[in-house]
N, C-alpha and C positions, 0 to 999 in steps of 0.2 A: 563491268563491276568486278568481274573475278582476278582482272589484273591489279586493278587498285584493292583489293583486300588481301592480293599473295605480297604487292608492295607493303601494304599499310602494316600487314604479321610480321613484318622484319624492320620494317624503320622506326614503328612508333614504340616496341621495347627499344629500340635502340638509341631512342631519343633519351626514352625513361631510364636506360643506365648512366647513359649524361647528368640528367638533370638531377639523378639521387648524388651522384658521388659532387655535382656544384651544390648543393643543398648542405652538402651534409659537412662541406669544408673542410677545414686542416685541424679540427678538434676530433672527429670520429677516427677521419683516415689520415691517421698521423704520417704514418712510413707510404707514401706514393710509390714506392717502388715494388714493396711486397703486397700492397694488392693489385699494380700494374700484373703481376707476375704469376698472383693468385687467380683475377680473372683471364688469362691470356690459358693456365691451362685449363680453368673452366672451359675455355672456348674450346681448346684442341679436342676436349673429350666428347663435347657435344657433337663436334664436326666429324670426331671417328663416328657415332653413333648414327649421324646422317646420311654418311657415304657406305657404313658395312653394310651389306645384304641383309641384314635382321631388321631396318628398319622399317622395315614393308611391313613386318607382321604388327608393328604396336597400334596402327590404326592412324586415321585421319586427325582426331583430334589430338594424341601421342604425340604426333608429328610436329601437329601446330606447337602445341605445346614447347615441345624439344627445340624447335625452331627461335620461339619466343623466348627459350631460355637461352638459345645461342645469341642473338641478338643483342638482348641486354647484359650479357657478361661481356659482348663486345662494346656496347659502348661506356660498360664501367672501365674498357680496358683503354677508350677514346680517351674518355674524361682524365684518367691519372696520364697518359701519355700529355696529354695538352698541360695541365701543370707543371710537368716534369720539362718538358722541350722548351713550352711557350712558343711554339714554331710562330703561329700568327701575329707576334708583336716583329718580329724579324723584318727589317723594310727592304725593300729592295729598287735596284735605281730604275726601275721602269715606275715604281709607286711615286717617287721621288719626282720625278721627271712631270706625272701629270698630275699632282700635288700642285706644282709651278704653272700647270697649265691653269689648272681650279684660279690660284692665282689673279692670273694675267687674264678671265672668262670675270671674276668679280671688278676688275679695274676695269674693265671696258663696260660691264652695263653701268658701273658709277660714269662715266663719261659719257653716256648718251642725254643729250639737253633737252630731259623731260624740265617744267617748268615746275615742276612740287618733285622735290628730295622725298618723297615717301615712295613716288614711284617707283624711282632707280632702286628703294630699299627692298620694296615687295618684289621686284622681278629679281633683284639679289639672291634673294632669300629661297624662290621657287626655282631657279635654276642652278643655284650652286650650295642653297642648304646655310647658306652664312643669315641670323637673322637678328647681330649685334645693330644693326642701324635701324633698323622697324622702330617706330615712337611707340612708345606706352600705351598709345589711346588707339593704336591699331593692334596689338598684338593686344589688349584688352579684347577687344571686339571679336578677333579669331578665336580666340580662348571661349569668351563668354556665349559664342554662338554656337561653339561644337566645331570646329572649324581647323583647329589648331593642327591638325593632321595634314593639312593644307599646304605647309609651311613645313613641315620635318618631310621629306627628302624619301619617297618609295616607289614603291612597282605605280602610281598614278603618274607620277611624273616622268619615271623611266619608259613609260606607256609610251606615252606621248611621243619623246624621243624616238621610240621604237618604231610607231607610226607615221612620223614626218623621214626616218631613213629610209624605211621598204619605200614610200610612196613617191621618194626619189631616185629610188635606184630600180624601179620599176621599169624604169626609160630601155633598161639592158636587155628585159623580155623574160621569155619562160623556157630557152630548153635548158637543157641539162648543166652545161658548164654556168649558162649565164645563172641561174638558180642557185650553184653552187659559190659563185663569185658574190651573190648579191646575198646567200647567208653568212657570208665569211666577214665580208665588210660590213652587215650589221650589226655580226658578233663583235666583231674588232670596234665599231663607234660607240655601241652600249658598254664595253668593257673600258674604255677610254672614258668615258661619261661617268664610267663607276666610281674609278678609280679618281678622280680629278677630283670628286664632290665627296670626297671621303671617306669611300667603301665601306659604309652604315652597314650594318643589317638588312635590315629590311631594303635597301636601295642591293644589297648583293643578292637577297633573296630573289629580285625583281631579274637577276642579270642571270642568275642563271634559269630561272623560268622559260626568260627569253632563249639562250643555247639551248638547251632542251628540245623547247618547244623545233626550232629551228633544224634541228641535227633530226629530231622526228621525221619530220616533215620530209627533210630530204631523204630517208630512209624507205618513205611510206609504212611507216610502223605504229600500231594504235598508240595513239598519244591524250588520252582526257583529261579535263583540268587538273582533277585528282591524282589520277598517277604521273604527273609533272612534277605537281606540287611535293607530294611525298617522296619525291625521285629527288628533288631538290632540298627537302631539309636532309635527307641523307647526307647527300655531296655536303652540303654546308656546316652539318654539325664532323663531319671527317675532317673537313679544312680547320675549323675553328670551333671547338667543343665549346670553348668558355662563351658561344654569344647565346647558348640556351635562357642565360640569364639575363642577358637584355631586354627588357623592358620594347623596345621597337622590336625587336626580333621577335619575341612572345604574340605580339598586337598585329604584325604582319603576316604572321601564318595563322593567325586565328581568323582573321580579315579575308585572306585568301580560300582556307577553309570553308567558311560561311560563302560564301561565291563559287567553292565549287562544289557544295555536298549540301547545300540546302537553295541557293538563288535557282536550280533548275525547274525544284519542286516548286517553289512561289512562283516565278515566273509559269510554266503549264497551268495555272489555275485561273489564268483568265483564259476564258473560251474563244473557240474560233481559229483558223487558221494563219499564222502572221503574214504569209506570202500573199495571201488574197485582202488583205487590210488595202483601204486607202482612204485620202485624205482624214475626216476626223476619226476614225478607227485607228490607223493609223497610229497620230499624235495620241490620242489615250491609250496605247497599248505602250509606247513609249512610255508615257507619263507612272504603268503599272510597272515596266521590268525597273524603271530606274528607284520608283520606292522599295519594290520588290529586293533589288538588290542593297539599298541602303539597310534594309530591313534584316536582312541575310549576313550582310557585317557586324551588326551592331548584337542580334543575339550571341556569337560567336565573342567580339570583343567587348560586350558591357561588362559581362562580372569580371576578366580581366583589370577593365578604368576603373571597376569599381574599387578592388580589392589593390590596386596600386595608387591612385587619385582619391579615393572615396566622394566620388561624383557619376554623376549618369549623363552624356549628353543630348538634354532633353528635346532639345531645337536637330536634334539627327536629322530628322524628316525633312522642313524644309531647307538645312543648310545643303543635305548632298541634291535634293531637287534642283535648286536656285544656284548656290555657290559654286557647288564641281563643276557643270558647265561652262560656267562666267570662267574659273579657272582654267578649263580645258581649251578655252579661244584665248586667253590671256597667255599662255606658254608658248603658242608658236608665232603668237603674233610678237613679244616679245622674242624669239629665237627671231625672224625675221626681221624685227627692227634691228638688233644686234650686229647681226652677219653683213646688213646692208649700211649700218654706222660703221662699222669697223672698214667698210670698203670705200666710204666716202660716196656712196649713190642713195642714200636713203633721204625718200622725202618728208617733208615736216607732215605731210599729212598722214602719214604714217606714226610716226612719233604722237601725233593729237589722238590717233587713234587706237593706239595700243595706251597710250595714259585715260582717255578715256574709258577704256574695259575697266584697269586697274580702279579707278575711283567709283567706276559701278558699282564693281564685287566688294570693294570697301562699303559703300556703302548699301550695299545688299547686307553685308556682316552687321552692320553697326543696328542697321534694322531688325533683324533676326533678333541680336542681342537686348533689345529692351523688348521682347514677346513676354 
């Protein structure tokens, strides 16, 4: 706890100097350059004040304090530099390149001979974020169930990804080099995976969790959800100041938030051991972390939907019970039908049976939606 709140005293003014000066637009802060220049010596003074010998005496909460004002005179100093640069609209031919791969990743799941064109749309849409060809009467049903999150492209899907690469490159083992090769090549698949699908927000939020988390690990260096997470809007609002204001970027660190600073406390509250659980204990101790956790996002993002949507998603409970699941066998069953179409070895009964998840979980949606 004490690392994630020496994180959280410097990142989250620093988020808050971001988000005042995008708030506050090109009407307040006419001239970007004299307050680039204004907060930049704020910063230098604050930093002399941190490193002279006399810091010592103002006290712990002085410190914090001085700390918190350095922070956010830096990131008002983020905020005007990212207007002024615009570095993050800059494209570069590795983006370009797997832009063309995203591409050529939507044309092949159109070409796998599901028998209903809604399927090829939905698994479209969950692996590459494109969701112009979904009919009316199913993106109805995602919407009206709470669900629609399903479909916009984040750290669940990047999940997944994440979890079908280690579990294949697991084959290499565990000492040292191979550890090191098998987080290089993860990083490298999810950063290709990012970049192809669009490099959203919240799906870069996802990628760099993942490096983080990964680079820790190989470190052996305390790493908890929290100070990942906070270690990552850093990095991310430095890259790209302007995505405070996104809409998915907002609902994705709120989301992650809620998972990592309140699902531990709900989850501990059902009694008993997890390691000595079995058979129906078990499956209900399951059935608690998974509301638990839906539970844990949705305080965190409701008054966000609220206050951008003006809607509640009331059906929360059992779409992420029922739905996330059904979604979470439908991703890799679809990656594997894919990879085995694209090879020319895929059997039909595979294809029957990744089209039938997909019409499950539709129809699991469509049910939710008239509750």
């Amino acid at each position: 706890m004490k690392v994630e709140r020496e994180i959280a005293g410097f990142t989250l003014p620093f988020a808050a100097g971001i988000l005042l000066i995008s708030l506050a637009g090109n009407h307040f802060f006419s001239s970007h350059h004299v307050w680039a220049s204004a907060s930049l010596g704020a910063c230098s003074v604050m930093l002399m004040h941190c490193i002279h010998p006399s810091h010592k005496n103002i006290g712990t909460i002085g410190r914090a304090f001085l700390i918190g004002g350095l922070a956010l005179c830096l990131g008002i100093f983020c905020g005007e530099c990212g207007k002024i640069l615009s570095v993050s609209s800059l494209d570069s031919g590795l983006l370009i390149h797997a832009e063309r791969y995203g591409k050529l990743l939507q044309t092949a799941v159109d070409s796998i001979p599901f028998s209903d064109s809604q399927t090829n749309a939905v698994i479209k849409a969950l692996l590459t974020g494109e969701k112009a060809d979904i009919p009316p009467s199913v993106t109805a049903a995602f919407r009206d169930s709470g669900a629609s999150h399903i479909l916009a492209l984040s750290g669940f899907h990047l999940g997944i990804i994440y979890g079908i690469v280690r579990a294949l490159l697991s084959v290499l083992g565990n000492r040292r080099k191979a550890l090191i090769l098998r987080a290089a090549a993860t990083i490298a698949a999810c950063g290709l995976y990012t970049m192809a699908t669009g490099a959203g927000p919240s799906i870069v939020r996802a990628f760099l969790f993942i490096t983080l988390h990964e680079t820790a690990s190989l470190s052996h260096r305390y790493h908890s959800t929290g100070s990942i997470l906070l270690a990552a809007l850093f990095i991310q609002l430095v890259i790209s100041p302007e995505s405070v204001t996104s809409v998915g970027f907002q609902l994705s660190y709120a989301a992650m938030a809620g998972i990592a600073f309140i699902f531990p406390w709900l989850k501990g509250l059902w009694p008993g051991n997890p390691y000595k659980d079995k058979g129906f204990t078990k499956g209900v101790r399951w059935v608690w972390n998974s509301a638990a956790m839906s539970i844990s996002c949705q305080v965190t993002t409701g008054p966000l939907a609220w206050i951008y949507f003006q809607s509640f998603p009331q059906h929360f409970l059992p779409t992420n019970l029922i739905v996330l699941p059904l979604a979470g066998l439908v991703i890799p069953s679809a990656l594997a039908t894919l990879t085995l179409h694209s090879l020319g070895l895929c059997p039909a009964l595979l294809i029957k049976g990744t089209e039938l998840l997909v019409s499950t979980m539709i129809s699991a949606l469509e049910i939710i939606a008239t509750m």
